[in-house]
N, C-alpha and C positions, 0 to 999 in steps of 0.2 A: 589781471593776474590774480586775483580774490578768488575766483573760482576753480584756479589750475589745481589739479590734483595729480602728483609725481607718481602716485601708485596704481593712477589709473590707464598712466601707458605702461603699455609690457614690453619692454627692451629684450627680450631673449632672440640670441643667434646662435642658437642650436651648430650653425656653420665654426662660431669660433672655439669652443671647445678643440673640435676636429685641426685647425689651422695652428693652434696651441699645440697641439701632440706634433704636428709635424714639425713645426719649429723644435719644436723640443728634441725630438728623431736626429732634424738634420742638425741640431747644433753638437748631439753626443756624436753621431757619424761623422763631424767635420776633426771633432778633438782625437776621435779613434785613428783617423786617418794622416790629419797630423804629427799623432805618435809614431804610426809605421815608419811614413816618411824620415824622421829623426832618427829612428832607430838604424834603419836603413844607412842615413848618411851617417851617424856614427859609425856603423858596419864598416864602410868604408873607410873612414879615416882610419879606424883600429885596427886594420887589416881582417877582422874576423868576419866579414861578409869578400869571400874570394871571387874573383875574378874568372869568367870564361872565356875561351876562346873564340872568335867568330867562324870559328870552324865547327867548333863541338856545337854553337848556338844554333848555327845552321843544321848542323844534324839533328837535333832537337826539335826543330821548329817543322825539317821535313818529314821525322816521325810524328807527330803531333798531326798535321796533315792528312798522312796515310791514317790515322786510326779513327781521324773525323770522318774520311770518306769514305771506312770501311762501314762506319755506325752509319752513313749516309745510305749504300749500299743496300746496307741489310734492311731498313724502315723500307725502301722501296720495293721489298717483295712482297 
């Protein structure tokens, strides 16, 4: 151990910085998302996020449809 020299290994992982930012990413994305969520279910308890009908949702959902396959459509000319 007399001869070991700590500065003569080079420890750099270039990968951990990068792995750092993403942790970092997904832990702000997890709390951003978390808030919606809350906000959301406060919505509902306070009545101010209202309710649809499964009728109008269905209309909604078959419009949405029609204007994907319209953009569908069109890319294939």
């Amino acid at each position: 151990m007399t001869e070991h020299d700590p500065a003569a290994v080079e420890r750099k992982r270039p990968d951990t910085a990068e792995r750092q930012r993403q942790l970092h990413e997904a832990g702000e994305h997890d709390a951003w998302f978390r808030s919606q969520v809350q906000k959301a279910m406060d919505g509902i308890e306070d009545g101010s996020n209202g309710a649809i009908s499964e009728e109008e949702w269905a209309e909604k959902s078959r419009l949405k449809r029609v204007g994907l396959q319209r953009r569908i459509g069109a890319q294939d000319r």
